[in-house]
N, C-alpha and C positions, 0 to 999 in steps of 0.2 A: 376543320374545313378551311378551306383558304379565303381570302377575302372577295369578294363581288363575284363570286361563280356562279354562275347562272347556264351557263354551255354546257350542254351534254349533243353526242353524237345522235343525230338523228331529228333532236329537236327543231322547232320551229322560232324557238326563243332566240333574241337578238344577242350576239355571244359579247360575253363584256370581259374588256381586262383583270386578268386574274393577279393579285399580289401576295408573290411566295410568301408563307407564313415567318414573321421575322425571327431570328435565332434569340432567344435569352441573352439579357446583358451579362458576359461571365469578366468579373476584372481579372489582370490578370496575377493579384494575389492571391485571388481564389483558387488557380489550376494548382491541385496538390501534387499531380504526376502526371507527365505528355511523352508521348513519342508521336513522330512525324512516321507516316509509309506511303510507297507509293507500290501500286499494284499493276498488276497486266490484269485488262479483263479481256478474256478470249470470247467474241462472239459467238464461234463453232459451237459452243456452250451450252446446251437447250435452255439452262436459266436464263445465260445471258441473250436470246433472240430479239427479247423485245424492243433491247437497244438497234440491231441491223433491221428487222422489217421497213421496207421500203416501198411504197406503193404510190410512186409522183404523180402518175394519173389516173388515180382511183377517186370516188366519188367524194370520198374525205379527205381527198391528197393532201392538205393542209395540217391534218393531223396524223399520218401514218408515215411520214417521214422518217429514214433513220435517225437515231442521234447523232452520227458523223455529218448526214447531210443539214440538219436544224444548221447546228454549230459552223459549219461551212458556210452556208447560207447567210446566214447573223456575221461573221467576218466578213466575209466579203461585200454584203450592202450596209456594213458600219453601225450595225446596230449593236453590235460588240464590237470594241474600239481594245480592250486587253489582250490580245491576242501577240505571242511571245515565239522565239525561236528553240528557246528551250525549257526545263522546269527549274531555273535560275529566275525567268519572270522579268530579267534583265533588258533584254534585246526586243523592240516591237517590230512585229509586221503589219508591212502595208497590204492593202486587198491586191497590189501587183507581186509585191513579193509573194505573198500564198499564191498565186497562180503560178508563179514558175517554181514553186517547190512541184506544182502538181502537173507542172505540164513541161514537155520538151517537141520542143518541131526542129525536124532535120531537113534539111533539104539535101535533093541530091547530086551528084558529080554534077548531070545534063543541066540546072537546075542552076546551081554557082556557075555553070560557064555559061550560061545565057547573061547571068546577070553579068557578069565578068566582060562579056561581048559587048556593054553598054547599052544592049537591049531592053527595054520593059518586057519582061515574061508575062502572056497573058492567064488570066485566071484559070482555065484551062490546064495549062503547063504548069502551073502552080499547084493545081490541084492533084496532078499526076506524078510530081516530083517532089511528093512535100509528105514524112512520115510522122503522126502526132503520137507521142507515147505520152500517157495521161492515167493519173493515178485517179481511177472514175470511185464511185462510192460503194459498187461490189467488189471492190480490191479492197477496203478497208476494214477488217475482221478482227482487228486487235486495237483495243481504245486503254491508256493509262489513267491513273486515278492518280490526285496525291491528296493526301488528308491529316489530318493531326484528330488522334483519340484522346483526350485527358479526361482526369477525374474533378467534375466542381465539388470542392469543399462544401458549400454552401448546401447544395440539395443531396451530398452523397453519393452521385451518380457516374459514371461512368460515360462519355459524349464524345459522338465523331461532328468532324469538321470537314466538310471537301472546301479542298484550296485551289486544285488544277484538276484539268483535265485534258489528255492529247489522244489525237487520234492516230495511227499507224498506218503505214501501208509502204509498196513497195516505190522506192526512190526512182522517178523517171531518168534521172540523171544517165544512169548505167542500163537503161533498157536502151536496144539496139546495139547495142556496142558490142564488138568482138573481137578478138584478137588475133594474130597473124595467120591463122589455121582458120580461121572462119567460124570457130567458138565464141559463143557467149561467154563473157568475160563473168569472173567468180564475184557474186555479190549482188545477183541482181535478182535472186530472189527473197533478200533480205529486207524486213522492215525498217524503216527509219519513223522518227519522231515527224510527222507533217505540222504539226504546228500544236501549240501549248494556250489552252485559254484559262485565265484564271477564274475560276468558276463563280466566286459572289459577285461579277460582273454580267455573268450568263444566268444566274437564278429566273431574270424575268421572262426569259427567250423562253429556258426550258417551263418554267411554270405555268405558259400558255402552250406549249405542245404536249400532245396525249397520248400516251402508251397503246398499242395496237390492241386491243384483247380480243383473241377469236372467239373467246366463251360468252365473253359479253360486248358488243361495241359499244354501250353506254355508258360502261364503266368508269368514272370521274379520275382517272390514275396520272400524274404528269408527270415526264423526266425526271425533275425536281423532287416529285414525290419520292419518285424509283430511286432515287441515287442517297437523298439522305433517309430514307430508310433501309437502305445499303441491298437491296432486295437484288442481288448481284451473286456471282462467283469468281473468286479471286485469286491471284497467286503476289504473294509481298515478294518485291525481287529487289527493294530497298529500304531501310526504317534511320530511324533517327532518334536517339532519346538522349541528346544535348550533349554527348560524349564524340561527335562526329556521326559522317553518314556513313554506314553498312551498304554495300553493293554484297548480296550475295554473291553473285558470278565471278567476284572478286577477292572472297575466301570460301567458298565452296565451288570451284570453277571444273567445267567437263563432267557433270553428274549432276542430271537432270532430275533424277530420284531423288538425290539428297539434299537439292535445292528445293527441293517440295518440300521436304521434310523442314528443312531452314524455317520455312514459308509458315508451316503449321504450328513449329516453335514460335516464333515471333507472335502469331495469333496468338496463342497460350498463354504469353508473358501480358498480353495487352489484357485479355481476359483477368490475368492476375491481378492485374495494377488496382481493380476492383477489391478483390480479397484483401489485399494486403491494406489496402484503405483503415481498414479500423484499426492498424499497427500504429497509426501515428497518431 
């Protein structure tokens, strides 16, 4: 159980800060074998729903939120401060930069020649000349993972680790846009990366948000719970075991079938790293 929980849905008890359970101290002379992967989780996914349920003004809205919108939420009022451009972890965003990843406003021809005229357009005119393409949080259905499995020497075991986590959706950039013919230009229904959080900065976010349960709403279950007990479905579309990183689509590219298969190798091998444990 995690520390000072006392909240449960429905109760009357005063809800108190919950502290995600802390991970074991592992050195790192103890990892006897690691690979790094980072995975696609498809919400379409019946397993994976409970991450997209979203219900902002429902009687528990507080807790029924999806996980794209927690994590949204938590960047943008600073309560997560890790938040990256990509899964390098390099580059940070500010709560302005995430919003123009997520947002584009156009104005139109009438719209630039008022302002052009030296005129103040009034709100009005503004409102009627002005297009918002906006990556809302039903366009977000594909969230990434990245994590490191290794085996600790110490207890014999076999342990994942979440490092990152990004969420997906479609690039406002190239919505509206089209081309000489009056086509939608090629690319815009494609996902891009909206922003990369590194997850042991988000543990407490998610450790106080609560999994939707239809069969039960009182069920004690948080993100946090959900995610390191991997209670998820996956596809690895990259790994890493210290030899470089592996981009499937990059040696098995245009074959979608045997990128899966890629995906279920890779699983297998992480599975092995166990077996092979009492080889050394």
């Amino acid at each position: 159980m995690r520390a000072e929980n006392t909240r449960k849905i429905g109760d009357s008890i005063v809800s108190n800060k919950v502290t995600p359970l802390e991970y074991g101290y592992v050195d790192e002379k103890d990892i006897l074998k690691s690979m790094f992967v980072w995975e696609i989780i498809d919400l379409n996914d019946k397993v994976n729903q409970p991450f997209y349920y979203d219900n902002p003004n429902g009687l528990q809205s507080k807790t029924t939120r999806s996980l794209y919108q927690i994590l949204l939420d938590a960047a943008m009022n600073g309560e997560v401060k890790e938040v990256y451009d990509d899964e390098n972890f390099t580059t940070k965003l500010t709560p302005e930069q995430i919003k123009a990843r997520l947002q584009k406003v156009v104005a139109s021809d009438v719209l630039v020649d008022i302002i052009a005229s030296g005129r103040k357009p009034t709100e009005q005119e503004i409102k009627e000349n002005t297009d918002i393409f906006e990556t809302t949080t039903d366009k977000v259905k594909v969230l990434k993972m990245m994590g490191m499995w290794f085996i600790d020497k110490r207890d014999g075991q076999l342990k994942y680790r979440p490092l990152g986590i990004a969420a997906m959706g479609p690039d406002p950039a190239v919505q509206g846009v089209y081309d000489a013919e009056g086509k939608a230009i090629a690319g815009k229904d494609e996902l891009i990366d909206l922003f990369w959080i590194y997850y042991p900065k988000a543990r407490d976010i998610l450790a106080n948000n609560y999994v939707y349960n239809r069969k039960n709403s009182s069920a004690d279950l948080s993100f946090d719970d959900l995610i390191n007990a991997r209670r998820f479905s996956s596809v690895i579309y990259k790994s890493s075991s210290g030899m470089g990183d592996g981009v499937i689509d990059d040696y098995v590219p245009n074959d979608a079938d045997a990128q899966i298969e890629e995906s279920d190798r890779i699983k297998a091998q992480i599975l092995k790293m166990e077996n092979e444990m009492w080889n050394y």
